[in-house]
C-alpha positions in Angstrom: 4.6 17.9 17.9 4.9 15.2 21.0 2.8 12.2 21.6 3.1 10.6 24.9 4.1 7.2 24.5 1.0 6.1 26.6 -1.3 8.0 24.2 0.1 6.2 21.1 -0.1 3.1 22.5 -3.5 3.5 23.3 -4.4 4.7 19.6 -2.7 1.9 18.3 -4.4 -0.7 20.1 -8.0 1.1 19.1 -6.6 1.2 15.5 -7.0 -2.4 15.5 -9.9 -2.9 17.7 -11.7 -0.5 15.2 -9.9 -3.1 12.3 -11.6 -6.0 14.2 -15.4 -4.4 14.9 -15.4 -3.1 11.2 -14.0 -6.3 9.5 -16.7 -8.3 11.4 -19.5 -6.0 10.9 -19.3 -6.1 7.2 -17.9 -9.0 6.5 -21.5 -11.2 5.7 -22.1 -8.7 3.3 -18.9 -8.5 1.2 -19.0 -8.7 -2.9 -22.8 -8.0 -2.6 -24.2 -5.3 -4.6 -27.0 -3.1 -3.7 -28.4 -1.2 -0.7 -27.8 -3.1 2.6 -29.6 -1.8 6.1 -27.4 -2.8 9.0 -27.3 -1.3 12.1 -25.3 -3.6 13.9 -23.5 -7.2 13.7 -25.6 -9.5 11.8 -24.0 -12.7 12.7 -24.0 -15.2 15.0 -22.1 -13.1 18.6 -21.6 -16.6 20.4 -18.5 -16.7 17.3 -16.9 -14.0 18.4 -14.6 -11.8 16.1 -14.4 -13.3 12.2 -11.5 -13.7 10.8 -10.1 -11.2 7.9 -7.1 -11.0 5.8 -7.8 -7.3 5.9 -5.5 -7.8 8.7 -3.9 -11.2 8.6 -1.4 -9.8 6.0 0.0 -6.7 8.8 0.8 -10.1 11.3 3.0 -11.3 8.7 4.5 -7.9 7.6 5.0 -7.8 11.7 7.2 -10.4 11.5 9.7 -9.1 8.4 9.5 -6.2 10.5 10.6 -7.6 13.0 13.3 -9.8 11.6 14.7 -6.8 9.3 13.9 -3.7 11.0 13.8 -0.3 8.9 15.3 -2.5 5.9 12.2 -4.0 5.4 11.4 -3.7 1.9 9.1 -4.9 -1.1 11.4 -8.0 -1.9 11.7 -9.2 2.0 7.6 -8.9 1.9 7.7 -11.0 -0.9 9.9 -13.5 0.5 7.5 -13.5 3.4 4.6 -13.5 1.5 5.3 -17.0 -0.5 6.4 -18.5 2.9 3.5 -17.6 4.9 0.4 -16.6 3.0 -2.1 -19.5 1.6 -4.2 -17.7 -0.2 -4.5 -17.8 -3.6 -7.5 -15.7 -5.0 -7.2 -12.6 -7.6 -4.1 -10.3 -6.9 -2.8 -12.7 -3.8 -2.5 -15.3 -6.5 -1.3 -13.2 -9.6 1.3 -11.8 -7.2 2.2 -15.2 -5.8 2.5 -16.7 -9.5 4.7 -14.1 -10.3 6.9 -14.0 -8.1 7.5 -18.1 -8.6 8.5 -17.1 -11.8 11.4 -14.8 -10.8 9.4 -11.4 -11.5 10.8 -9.7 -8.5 8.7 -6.7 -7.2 6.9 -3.9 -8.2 6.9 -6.2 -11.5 5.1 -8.8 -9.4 2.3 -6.8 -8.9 2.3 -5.5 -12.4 2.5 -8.0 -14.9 -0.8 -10.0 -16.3 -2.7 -8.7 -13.1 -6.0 -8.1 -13.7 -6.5 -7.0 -9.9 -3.5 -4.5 -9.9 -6.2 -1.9 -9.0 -7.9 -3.6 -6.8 -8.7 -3.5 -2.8 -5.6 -6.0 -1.3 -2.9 -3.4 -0.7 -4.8 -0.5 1.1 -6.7 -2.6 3.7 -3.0 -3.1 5.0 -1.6 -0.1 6.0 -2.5 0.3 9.4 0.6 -1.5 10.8 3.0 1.3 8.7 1.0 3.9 9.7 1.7 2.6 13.5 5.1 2.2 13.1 5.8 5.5 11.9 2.8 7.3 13.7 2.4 11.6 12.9 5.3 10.7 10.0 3.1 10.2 6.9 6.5 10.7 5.0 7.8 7.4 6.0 4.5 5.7 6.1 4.1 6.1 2.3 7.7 4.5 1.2 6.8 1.6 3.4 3.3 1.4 2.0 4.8 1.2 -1.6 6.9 -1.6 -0.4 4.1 -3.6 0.6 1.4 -2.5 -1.9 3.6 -3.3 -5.4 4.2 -6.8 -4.2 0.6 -7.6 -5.7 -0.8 -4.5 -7.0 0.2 -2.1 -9.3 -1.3 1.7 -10.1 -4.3 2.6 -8.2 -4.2 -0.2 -5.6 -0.9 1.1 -5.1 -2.3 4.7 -4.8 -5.1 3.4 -3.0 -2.4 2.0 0.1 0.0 5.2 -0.4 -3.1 7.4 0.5 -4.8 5.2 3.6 -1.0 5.3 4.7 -0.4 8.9 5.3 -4.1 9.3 6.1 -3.6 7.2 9.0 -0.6 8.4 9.8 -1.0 11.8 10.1 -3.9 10.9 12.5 -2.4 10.2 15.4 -1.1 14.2 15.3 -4.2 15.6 13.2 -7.9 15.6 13.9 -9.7 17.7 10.9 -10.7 15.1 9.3 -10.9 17.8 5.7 -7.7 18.3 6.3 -6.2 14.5 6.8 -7.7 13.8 3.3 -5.7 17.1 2.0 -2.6 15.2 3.6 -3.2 12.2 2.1 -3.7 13.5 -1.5 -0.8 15.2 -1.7 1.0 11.9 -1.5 -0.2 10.3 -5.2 -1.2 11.8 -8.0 -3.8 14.5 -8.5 -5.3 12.9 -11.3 -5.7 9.2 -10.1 -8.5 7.7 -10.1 -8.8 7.2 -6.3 -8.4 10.9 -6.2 -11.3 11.2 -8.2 -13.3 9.2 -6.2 -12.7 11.1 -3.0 -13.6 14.5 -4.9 -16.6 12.9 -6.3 -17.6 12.3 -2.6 -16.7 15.7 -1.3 -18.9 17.6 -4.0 -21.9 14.8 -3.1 -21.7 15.6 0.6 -21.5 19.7 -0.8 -24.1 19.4 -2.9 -26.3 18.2 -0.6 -27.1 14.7 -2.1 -27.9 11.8 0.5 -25.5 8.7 0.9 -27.8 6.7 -1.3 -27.1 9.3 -4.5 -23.2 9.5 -3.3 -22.7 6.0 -4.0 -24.6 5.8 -7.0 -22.2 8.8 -8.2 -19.1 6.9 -7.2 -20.0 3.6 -8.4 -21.0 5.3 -11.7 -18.2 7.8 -12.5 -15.7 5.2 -11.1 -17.3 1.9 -11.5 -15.7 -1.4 -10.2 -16.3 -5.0 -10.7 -16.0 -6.3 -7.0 -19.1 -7.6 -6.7 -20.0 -11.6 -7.3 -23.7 -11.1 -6.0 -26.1 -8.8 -6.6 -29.3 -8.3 -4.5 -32.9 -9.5 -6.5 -34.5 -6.0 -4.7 -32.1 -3.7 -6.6 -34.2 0.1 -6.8 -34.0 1.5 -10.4 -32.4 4.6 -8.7 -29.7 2.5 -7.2 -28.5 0.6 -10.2 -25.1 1.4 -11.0 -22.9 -0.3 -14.0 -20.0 -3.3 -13.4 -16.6 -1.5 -14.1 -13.8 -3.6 -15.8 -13.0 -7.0 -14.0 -10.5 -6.1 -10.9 -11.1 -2.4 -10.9 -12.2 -1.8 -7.2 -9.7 0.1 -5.5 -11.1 3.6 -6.0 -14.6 2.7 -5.7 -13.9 1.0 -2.4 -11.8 3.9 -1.4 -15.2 6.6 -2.2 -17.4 4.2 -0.6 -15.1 4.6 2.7 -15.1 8.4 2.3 -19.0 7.9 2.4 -19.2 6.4 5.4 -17.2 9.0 7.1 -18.6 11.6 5.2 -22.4 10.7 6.2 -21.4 9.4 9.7 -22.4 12.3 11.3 -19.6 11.8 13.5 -21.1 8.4 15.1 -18.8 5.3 14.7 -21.4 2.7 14.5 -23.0 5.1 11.9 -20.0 5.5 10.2 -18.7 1.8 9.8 -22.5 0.9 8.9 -23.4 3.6 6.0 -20.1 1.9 4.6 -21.2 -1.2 4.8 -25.0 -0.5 3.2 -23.3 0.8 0.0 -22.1 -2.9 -0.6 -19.5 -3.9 -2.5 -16.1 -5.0 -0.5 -18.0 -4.5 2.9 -15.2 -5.6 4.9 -12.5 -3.7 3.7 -14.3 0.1 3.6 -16.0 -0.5 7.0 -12.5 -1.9 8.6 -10.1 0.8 7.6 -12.9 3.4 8.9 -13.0 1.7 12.0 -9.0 1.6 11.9 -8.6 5.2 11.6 -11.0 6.2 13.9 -9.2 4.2 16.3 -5.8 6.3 15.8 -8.5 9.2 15.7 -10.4 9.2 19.1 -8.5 6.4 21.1 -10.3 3.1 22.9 -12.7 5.4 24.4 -13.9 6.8 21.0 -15.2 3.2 20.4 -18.8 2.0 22.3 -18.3 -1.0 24.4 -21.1 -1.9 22.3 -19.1 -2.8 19.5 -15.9 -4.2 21.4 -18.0 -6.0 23.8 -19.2 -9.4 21.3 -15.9 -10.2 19.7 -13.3 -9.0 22.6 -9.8 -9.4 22.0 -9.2 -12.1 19.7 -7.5 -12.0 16.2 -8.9 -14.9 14.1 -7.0 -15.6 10.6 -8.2 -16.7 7.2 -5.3 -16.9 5.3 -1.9 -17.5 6.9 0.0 -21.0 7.2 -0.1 -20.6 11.0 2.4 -24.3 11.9 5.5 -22.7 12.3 5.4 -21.0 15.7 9.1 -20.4 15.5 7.4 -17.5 13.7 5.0 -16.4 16.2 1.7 -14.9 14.8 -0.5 -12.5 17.1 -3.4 -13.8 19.0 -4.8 -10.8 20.1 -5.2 -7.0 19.6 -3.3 -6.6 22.9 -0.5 -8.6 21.8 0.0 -6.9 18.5 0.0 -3.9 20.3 2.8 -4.6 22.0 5.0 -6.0 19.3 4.1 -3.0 17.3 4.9 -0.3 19.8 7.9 -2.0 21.1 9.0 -1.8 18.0 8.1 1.5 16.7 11.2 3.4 18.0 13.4 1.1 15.6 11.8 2.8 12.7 11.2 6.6 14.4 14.7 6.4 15.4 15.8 10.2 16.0 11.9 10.8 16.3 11.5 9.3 19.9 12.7 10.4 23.3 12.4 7.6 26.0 13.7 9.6 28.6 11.1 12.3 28.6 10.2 14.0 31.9 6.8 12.4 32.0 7.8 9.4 30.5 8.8 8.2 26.5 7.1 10.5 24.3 7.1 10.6 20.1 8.9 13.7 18.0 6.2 13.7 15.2 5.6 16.2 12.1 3.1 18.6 12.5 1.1 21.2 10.2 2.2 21.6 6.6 5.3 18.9 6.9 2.8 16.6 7.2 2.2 16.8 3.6 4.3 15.8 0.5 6.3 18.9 0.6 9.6 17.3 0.1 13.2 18.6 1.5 14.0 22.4 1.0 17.3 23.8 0.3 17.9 27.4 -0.7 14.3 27.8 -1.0 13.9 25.4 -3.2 11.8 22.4 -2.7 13.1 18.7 -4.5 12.7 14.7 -3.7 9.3 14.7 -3.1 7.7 10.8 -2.7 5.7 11.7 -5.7 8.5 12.2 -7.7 10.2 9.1 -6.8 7.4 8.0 -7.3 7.2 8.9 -11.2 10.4 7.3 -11.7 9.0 3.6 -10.2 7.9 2.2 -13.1 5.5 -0.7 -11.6 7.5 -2.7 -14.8 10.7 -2.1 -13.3 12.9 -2.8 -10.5 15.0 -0.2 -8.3 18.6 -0.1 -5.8 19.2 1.7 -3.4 23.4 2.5 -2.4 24.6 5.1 -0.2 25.8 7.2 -3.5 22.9 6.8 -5.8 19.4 5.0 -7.0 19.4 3.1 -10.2 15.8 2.1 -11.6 15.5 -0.7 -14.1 13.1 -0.1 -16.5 10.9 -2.8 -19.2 8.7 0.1 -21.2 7.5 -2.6 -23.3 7.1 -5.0 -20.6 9.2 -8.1 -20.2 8.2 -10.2 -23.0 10.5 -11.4 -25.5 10.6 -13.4 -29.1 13.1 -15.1 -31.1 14.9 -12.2 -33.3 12.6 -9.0 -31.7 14.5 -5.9 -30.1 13.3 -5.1 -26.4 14.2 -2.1 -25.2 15.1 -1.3 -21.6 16.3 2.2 -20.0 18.8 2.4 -17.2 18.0 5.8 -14.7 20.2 6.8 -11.7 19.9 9.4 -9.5 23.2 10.4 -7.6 22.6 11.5 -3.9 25.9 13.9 -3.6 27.2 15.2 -6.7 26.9 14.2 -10.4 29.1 11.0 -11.4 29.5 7.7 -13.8 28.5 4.3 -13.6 29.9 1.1 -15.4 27.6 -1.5 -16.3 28.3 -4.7 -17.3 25.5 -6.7 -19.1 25.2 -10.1 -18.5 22.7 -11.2 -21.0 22.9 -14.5 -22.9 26.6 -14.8 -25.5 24.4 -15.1 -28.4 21.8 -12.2 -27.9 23.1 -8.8 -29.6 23.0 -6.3 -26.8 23.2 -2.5 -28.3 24.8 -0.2 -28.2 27.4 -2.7 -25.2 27.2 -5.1 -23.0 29.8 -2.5 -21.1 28.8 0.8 -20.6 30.0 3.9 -18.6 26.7 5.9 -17.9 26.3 9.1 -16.6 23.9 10.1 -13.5 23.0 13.7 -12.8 22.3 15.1 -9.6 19.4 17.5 -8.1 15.7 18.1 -8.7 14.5 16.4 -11.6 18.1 15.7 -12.9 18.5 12.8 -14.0 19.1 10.6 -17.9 17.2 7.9 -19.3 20.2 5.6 -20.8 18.3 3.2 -23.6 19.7 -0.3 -24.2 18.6 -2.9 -26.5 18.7 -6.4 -26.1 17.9 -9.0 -29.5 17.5 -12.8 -28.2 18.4 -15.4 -30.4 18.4 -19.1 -30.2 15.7 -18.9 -27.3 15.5 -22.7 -25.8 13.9 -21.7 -22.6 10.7 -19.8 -21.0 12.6 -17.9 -18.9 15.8 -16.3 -18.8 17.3 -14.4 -15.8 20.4 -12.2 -15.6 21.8 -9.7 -13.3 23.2 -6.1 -14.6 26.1 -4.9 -12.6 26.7 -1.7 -11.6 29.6 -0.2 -10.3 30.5 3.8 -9.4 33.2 4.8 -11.0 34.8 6.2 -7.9 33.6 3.1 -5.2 34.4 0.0 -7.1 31.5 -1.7 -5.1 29.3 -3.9 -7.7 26.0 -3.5 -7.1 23.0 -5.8 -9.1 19.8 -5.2 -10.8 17.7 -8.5 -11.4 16.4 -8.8 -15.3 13.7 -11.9 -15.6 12.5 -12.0 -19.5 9.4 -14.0 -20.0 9.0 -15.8 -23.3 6.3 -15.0 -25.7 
């Protein structure tokens, strides 16, 4: 399918208009639970557009975009991350203590996180969905980048899913279908799945908002909230979840607001918002994808009209302007457009007859189908996926993937065996690695600190190589070492990171 390159820009730029009016509309009411009634912004207009890190983390994935390109990945993010981002609150502080500590992502975002599953990651994705508009495919490995720096599990699901949703909006309009799309992308029996599912048979069944979000915040329950409303109806009680939880609530909550919209935007951002909860995130990703859905003229001057143009930022460390930071919508429109065709490559023609226009996927390779040979289907995302273990850290090399992984996480005591398992995947044909342990002289490392392992090639082919390290004479909290890994037919050494964390 084309899309003219005028047309994308123009969704692009509503994308993030729609970020700004939802983000500001729901912002006063955010970690408040009960029944809200807005109908329009509730705050003072002569301030304009309020600031949001729903979208002040995309300006600074902007710029590692920028700088690296397609290479962007999950440990240039990171690097960002601790250089540019203040904040420090729930999984933005977990994630940034981690990573201080040498836990190199998706561990950073996994270990001691009580938010893992919470709302951070998935109020980001617009910028990956831009940058790889009607290809859902890539959007969602880029979304895993960013979403395992800080969150493990459902918040990860929770980003992999507003990814592709939004990305396979700028080519798609049923909405029924989108959410088909998306879902196909993470797995069927998540939790955020469940809350989208628990929407869908609400709106079937004929309930009203009201009993939709008391269904979702029941069968799903978070722990967002800090306040709760005094005027709290019996019939709109709902129970607190366990502490950091909030990801697939949220997520059902945003379904309800498109779902009882009745195809009106203010409508739609607002029934969002009057469920409560993390206002400004549910009502800003609505207003995000409706952007990429219907364009600027999809969205009422009403709502663009009081806060304009501006970007305003909460949480960035904005006094390096070496490292420019966007302003405006207009201005990160451009820097995202201009740099779209870096990470479409074969996907844009920008000498088209009627100007630059975008090669994207269309009908059922919009979903997680993965690649076919001889009629049979492998390498699906979710299956790479599977072998991501959030406590675990991979490589990529022209010949194969290797995956580091801690089943027992990365603690270790004086004398007590950890275990960790070594998985490659070749890319061509089946073939050995040697890999050279570099663990403390004093730790027995079984069954060698030099092995020759074997990786399999195809669908589903691959061995789980188990190794088992015993410390001893532990003098230190931390202890870091590399594994090297090198194909027995390229003698190029390659490194996986280990960080142990003492008991």
């Amino acid at each position: 399918m084309i899309i003219k390159f005028d047309e994308y820009y123009d969704k692009v730029k509503a994308c993030f208009l729609g970020k700004n009016v939802g983000g500001t509309v729901g912002a006063p009411f955010e970690g408040v639970t009960g029944i809200n009634n807005v109908d329009f912004y509730t705050h003072d207009l002569k301030k304009g557009v309020l600031p949001n890190d729903d979208l002040d983390l995309q300006l600074v994935w902007l710029l590692a975009a920028e700088r690296f390109g397609p290479a962007v990945n999950s440990t240039i993010l990171a690097e960002y991350w601790a250089y540019k981002v203040v904040a420090h609150w729930a999984e933005y502080g977990i994630g940034k203590v981690n990573m201080r500590a040498g836990l190199v992502p998706p561990i950073s975002g996994a270990y001691k996180n009580y938010f893992k599953d919470s709302n951070g990651a998935w109020i980001r994705s617009e910028i990956w969905a831009c940058l790889c508009p009607g290809r859902p495919d890539l959007a969602v490995k880029y979304a895993y980048e960013d979403a395992s720096v800080d969150h493990a599990d459902e918040g990860v699901y929770a980003e992999i899913f507003t990814a592709a949703l939004q990305s396979a909006a700028f080519v798609e309009k049923d909405f029924e279908k989108l959410i088909n799309i998306a879902l196909s992308y993470i797995p069927e029996d998540c939790a955020v799945a469940r809350a989208i599912r628990i929407v869908q048979r609400c709106k079937a069944e004929g309930k009203t908002w009201r009993e939709a979000r008391v269904c979702v915040l029941s069968e799903v329950p978070g722990a967002f909230s800090h306040a709760e409303k005094d005027d709290i109806a019996p019939e709109d009680v709902v129970p607190r979840g366990p502490e950091g939880f909030d990801a697939p609530s949220n997520i059902g909550i945003m379904m309800i607001g498109w779902y009882y919209g009745e195809g009106d935007f203010g409508k739609t951002l607002c029934t969002a918002v009057n469920c409560g909860e993390d206002t400004d995130c549910t009502a800003a990703t609505l207003g995000a994808v409706w952007g990429i859905l219907y364009g600027t003229e999809g969205i009422p001057a009403k709502w663009t009209d009081p806060i304009g143009d501006e970007i305003k930022t909460l949480s960035l460390d904005r006094t390096h302007e070496l490292y420019k930071i966007c302003d405006t919508v207009t201005e990160l429109t451009d820097r995202i457009t201009n740099l779209m065709p870096a990470f479409m490559v074969k996907n844009v023609n920008l000498g088209g007859a009627e100007g630059a226009e975008i090669i994207a996927n269309e009908g059922e390779s919009l979903f997680d189908i993965g690649y076919r040979f001889g009629g049979s289907r492998h390498r699906c995302f979710k299956d790479e996926l599977e072998l991501k273990n959030p406590m675990g850290v991979t490589i990529k090399t022209g010949l194969y993937n290797a995956f580091l992984r801690y089943p027992n996480g990365v603690e270790i005591s004086e004398g007590e065996e950890l275990e960790l398992e070594l998985v490659f995947r070749m890319k061509n044909r089946p073939g050995w690695v040697d890999a050279k342990i570099f663990a403390p002289e004093d730790w027995e490392i079984r069954p060698s600190r030099e092995l020759s392992l074997y990786g399999d090639y195809g669908f589903n082919n691959y061995e789980v190589h188990k190794i088992k390290l015993i410390p001893h004479n532990i003098t230190k909290g931390r202890y870091e070492f590399p594994i090297q890994l090198q194909l027995a037919e390229a003698r190029i050494p390659r490194y996986l990171p280990v960080t142990l964390i003492v008991k």
